[in-house]
N, C-alpha and C positions, 0 to 999 in steps of 0.2 A: 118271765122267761128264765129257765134255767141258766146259771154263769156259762160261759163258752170256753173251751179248753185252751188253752195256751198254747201257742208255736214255743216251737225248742230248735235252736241253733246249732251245731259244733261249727266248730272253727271258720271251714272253708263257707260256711255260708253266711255267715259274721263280716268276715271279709270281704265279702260279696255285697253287703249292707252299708258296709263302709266307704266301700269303694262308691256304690251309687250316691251316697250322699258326702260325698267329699269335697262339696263347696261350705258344707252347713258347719257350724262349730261345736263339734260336737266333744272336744276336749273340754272345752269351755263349761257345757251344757254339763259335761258329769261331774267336774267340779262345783260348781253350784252345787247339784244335788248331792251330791255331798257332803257339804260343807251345812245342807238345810238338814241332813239325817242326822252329821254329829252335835250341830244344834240340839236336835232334840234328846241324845245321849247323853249330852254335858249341857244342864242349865248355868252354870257359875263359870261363866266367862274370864275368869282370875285365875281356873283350874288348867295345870299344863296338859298340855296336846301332843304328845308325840306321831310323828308322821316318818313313815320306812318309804323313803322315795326309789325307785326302780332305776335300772338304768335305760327302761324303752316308754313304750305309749303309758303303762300303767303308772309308771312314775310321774308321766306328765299329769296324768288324774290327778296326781299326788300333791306336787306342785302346785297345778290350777286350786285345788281344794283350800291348800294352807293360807294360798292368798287371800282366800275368801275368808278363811277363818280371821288372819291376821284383822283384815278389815274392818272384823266384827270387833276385836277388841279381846281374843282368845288369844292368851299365850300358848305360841305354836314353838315346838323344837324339831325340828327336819333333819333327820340323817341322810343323805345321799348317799344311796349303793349303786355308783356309777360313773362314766368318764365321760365329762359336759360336752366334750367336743364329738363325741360318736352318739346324742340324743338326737333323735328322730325329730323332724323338723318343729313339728307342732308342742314335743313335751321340752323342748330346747326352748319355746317362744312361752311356754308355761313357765319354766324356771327362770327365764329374764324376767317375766311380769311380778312373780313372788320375790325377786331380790329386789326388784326398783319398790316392792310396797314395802320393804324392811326386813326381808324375811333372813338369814340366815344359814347357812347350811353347816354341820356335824358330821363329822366323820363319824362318828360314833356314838352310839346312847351314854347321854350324861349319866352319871352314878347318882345316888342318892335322891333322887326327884319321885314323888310320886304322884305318878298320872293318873289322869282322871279320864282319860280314851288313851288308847294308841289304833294306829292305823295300817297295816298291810296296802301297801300300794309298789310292792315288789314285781310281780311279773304278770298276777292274772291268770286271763288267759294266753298267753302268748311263750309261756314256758315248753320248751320242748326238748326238756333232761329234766334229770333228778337234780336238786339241790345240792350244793357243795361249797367247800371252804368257807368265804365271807358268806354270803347269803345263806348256807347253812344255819350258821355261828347267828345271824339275827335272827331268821325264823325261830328257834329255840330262844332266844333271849327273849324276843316278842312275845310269847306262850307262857314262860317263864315269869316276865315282868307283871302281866295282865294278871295271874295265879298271884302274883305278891302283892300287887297294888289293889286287887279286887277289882278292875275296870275293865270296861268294855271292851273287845278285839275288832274292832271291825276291816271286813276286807273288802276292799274294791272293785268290783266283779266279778274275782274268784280268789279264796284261799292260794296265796301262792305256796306251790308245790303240791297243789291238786289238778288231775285234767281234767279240765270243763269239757272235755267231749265223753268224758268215760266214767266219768268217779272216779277212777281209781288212785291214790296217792302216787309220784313218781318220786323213788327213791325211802328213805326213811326220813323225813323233814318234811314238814306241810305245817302252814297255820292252822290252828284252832280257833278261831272264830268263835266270838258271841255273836255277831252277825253279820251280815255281807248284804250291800248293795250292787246289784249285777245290772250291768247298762243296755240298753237296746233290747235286749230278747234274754228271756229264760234258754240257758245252757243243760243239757240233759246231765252233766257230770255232779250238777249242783243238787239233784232231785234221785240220784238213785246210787248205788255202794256206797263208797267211804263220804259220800259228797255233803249228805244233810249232819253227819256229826262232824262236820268242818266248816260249815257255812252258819250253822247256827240261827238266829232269826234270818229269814231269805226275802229282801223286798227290790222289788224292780224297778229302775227310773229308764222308760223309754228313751228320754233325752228328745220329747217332740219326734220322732219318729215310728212311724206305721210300717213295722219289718217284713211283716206278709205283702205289702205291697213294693217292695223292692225286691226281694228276695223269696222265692218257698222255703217255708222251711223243711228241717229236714225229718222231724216227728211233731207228735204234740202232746201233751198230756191228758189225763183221761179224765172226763164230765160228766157230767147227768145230760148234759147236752148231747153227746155222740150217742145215746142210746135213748131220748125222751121220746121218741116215736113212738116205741114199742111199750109206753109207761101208759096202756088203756083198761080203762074202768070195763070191769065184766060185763057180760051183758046178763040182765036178767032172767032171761029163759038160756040159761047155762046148766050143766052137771058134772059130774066128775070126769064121765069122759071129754069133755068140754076141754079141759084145763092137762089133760096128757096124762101120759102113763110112765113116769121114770123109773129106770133099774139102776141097782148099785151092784155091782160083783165084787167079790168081793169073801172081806170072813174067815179066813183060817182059824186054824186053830189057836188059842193067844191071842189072837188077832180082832174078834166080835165085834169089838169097840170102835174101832174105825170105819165097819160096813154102817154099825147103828148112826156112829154121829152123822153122817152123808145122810142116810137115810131119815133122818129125822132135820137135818136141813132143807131137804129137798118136801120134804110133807109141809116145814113152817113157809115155803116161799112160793108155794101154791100150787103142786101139781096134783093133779087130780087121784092118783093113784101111784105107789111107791112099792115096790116090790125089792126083796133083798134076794139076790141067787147068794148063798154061803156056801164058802168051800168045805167050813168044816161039821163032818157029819153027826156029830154031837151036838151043835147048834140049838138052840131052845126054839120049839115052836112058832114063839111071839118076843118082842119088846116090851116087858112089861110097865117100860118109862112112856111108850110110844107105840101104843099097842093095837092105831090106824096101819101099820106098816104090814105086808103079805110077804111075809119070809118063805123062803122055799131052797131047794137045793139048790146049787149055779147049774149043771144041764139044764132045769128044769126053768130057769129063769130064763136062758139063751132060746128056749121053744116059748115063751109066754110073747104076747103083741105086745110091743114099746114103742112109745114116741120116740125117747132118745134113754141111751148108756151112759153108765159110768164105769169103768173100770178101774181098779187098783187098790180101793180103803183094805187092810188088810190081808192082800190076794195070798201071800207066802206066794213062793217059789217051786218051780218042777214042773216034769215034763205036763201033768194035767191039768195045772193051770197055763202051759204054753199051747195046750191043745185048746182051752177056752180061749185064750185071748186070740187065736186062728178062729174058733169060730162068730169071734164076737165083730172082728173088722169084716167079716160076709156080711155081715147083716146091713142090711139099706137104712140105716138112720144115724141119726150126729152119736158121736161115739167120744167120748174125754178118757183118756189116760192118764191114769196118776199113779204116784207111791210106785207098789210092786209093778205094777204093769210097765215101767217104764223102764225098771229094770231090765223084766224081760225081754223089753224093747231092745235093746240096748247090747243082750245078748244073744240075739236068737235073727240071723239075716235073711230068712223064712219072715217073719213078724215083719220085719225094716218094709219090706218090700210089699207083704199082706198093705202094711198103714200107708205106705206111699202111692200105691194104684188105689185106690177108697176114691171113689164117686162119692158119697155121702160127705157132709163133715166131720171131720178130725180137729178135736182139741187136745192139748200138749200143756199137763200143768207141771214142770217142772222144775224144784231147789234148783241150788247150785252146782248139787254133786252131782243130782239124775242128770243133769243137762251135761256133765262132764262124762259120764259114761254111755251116753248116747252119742258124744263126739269124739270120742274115744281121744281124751287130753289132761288132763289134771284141773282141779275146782280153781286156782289161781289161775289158771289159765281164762277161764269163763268168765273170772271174776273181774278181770281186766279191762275187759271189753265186752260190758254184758248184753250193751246192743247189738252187738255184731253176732253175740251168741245165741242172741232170740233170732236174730234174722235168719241166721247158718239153720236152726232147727226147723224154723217155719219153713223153707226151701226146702229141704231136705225130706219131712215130712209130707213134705203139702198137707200144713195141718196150722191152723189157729194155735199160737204158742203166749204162754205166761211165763218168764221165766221167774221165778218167787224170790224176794228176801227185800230189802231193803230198799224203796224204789224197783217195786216189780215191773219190769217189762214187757210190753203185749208185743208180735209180731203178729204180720200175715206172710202169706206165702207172695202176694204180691208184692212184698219190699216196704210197707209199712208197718210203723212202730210208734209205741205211747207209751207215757211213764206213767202209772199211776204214782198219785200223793197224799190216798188217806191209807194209813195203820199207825201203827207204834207198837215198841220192840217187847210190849206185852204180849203180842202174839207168836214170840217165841217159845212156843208152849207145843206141847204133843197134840194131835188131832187138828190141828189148824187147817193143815191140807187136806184132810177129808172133809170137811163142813163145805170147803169151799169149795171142793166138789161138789155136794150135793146143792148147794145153793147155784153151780151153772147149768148142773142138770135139770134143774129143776125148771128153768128159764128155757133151757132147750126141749122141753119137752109139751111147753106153752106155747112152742113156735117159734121164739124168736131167734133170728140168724146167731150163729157161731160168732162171729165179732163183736155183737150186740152184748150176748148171753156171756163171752167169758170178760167183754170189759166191764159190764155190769156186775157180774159177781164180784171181782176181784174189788171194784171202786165198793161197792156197797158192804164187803167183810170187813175191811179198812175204815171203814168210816163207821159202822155199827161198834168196831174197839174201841173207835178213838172217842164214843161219843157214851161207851160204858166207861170210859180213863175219866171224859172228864164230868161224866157225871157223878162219880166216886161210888155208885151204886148200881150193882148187877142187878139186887131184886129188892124188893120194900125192906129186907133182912140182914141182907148180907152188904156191907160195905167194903169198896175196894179200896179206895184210898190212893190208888195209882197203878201202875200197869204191872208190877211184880205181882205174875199167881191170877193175871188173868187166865183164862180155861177158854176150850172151843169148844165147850156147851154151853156157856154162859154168852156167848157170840149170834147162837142161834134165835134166841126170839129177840134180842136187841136186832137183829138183819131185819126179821120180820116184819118190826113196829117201824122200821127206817123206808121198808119198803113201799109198805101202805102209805107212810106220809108223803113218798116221789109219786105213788100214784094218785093221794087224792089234789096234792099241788099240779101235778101238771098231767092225768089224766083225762 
């Protein structure tokens, strides 16, 4: 059976978890685990431990942990950032437990020691401003020290002065992390912006608790699972019209290159027929990389029968591509917007409203910045809150939304969201988002629903990078060695070979 997608918490539904299990001990619980993770970072139990205690519940993590370390026979040094008489019932009975085992507490990081772990157990999740003065001054020290010392950062449930509901850093101070241990449920801030180059390795200790069954969550992240229905072996009495007919629009002038890479993803992920409409009328007859693909003018493709569209690899700008992309949301089948087309989107309220009345489906793959100019706000803006900003789109559209970069975001129009977790920042490279176009059209034009189609592209480009990163080899020839200078043609038959293997495993 394929793995199953993870629930993702923010905050208020954390709270909700806690609150149902508020007999259980569960400060307890993540101290231990804790204390068994830095075990396995620090084997020489003679090596100092520093621990940054908070002054709320994560500091009692902090606490709980040290004690456990003390126990073990680790030399532990505990800074308290905080005033013992205003600690929260449970991290107040953590800090009694860690002084009656011998534990100590420091105002201050001792000078001259060098550690072999330090610990983030400042705020968590439960921060809600940006960092300042004291707590500033350690975050930096913490960052700082772990850079001199060479030793591991770890944080305890979340980088403090990161939001676990958002990724986004509050303020200009946040731990850097070598790795983090987060309790009870995967938080969405930890999987998508600033969040995974602050969290560093990311491992989960439930703490004995089953979070779905106390609480829903509030997204989840994206599987082979959410889409393994639709992963069916052909049938043998098949043929190309069998497997659909995809378009790409696309092509200007300059432009070529992003109609072809679509079009040549959508041919390697099995649609039966791929047709290119180019806008520019110089266009060369054929692909001669790819020379299955039926290029033709864009009128000429918008009259040709398709299963499903792609709009955008290349489109350029102007009134005749605004008049295509009007004729392109009439037509009755799953329609994807990307690149130019989303500009257009974006500026043309004629278009807004073509793609918001669409009976058919509607998919929405948009960066950072298209998704800022279709909500007419600045990219920091988006970037802050990038769930809220796939959600804002998918409403607004009534259209299946991706919002792309780091921790992409799916929405629906019904108010659900998923993080995807495979890529790496190799694929910040040209053409990325056309491939992956063509690789959802491709899947849309096989039939399978718009939620299916764009979470499976999105998981399967992600994870075909990740799995050319770490094979260090694109082709029998050429080696990568890492993710600088990966290419989005080098993306498309490693998708291909990943695909075949989900469909003969779980076909």
């Amino acid at each position: 059976m394929p793995t199953p997608a993870h629930p993702l918490y923010q905050a208020a539904g954390l709270r909700a978890i806690e609150a149902a299990a508020a007999e259980q001990p569960l400060m307890q619980r993540a101290g231990r685990a804790a204390a068994d993770f830095a075990g396995d970072l620090v084997a020489d139990r003679q090596a100092p431990i520093l621990v940054l205690a908070g002054p709320g519940n994560n500091g009692g993590d902090g606490f709980e942990m040290a004690m456990h370390l003390l126990d073990q026979g680790h030399d532990v040094r505990l800074v308290f950032a905080g005033d013992a008489a205003k600690l929260p019932a449970d991290a107040a009975a953590a800090r009694r437990r860690f002084l009656a085992a011998g534990g100590a507490e420091l105002a201050e990081i001792p000078a001259g020691v060098r550690f072999r772990l330090i610990v983030d157990a400042l705020f968590g999740i439960g921060l809600q401003r940006p960092l300042a003065g004291h707590f500033a001054a350690l975050v930096e020290a913490a960052n700082a020290l772990a850079g001199a010392c060479r030793c591991p950062l770890l944080a305890l449930d979340c980088p403090s002065g990161l939001d676990a509901d958002t990724g986004a850093v509050r303020g200009g101070h946040v731990v850097r992390a070598s790795h983090t241990l987060t309790f009870i449920a995967l938080k969405p801030g930890l999987l998508t912006a600033d969040g995974p180059d602050h969290c560093g390795i990311l491992r989960l200790a439930p703490l004995a608790l089953d979070a779905a069954a106390l609480a829903a969550p509030g997204g989840q992240t994206v599987a082979v699972a959410d889409f393994v229905a639709q992963l069916k072996p052909r049938r043998r009495n098949s043929h190309k019209g069998s497997n659909g007919s995809a378009g790409i629009l696309g092509g200007a002038p300059s432009m070529l290159g992003a109609a072809f890479l679509a079009g040549r993803a959508a041919l390697q992920l099995g649609a039966g027929r791929v047709y290119l409409g180019l806008v520019d009328p110089a266009a060369p007859g054929f692909d001669p990389l790819q020379p299955e693909l039926m290029l033709r003018g864009a009128d000429a493709l918008l009259a040709t029968e398709l299963s499903a569209l792609a709009c955008g690899p290349g489109l350029g700008g102007g009134p005749a591509q605004v008049a295509l992309l009007e004729a392109a949301c009439a037509l009755d089948l799953p329609l994807l917007l990307d690149a130019d087309a989303l500009n257009l989107l974006a500026g043309e309220g004629n278009l807004e409203v073509a793609v918001a009345s669409r009976q058919a489906p509607t998919l929405l793959t948009p960066h950072p910045a298209e998704a800022a100019r279709l909500l007419d706000r600045d990219v920091a803006a988006v970037q802050a809150d990038r769930i809220a900003a796939a959600c804002e789109l998918a409403a607004q559209f009534n259209a299946e939304v991706a919002l792309k970069g780091c921790g992409t975001v799916l929405a629906s129009p019904d108010g659900r969201w998923r993080i995807n977790t495979t890529g790496n920042p190799g694929m910040g490279s040209a053409g990325m988002g056309d491939v992956l176009s063509g690789l959802v059209v491709a899947l849309l034009a096989q039939g399978w629903p718009a939620a299916q189609a764009l979470a499976a592209g999105v998981h399967l480009h992600g994870a075909a990078a990740d799995e050319l990163v770490a094979s260090g080899v694109n082709n029998e020839f050429a080696p990568i060695g890492g993710e600088c200078g990966l290419t989005a043609g080098e993306t498309i038959p490693a998708a291909r070979r990943l695909f075949n293997r989900w469909l003969a495993a779980h076909g």
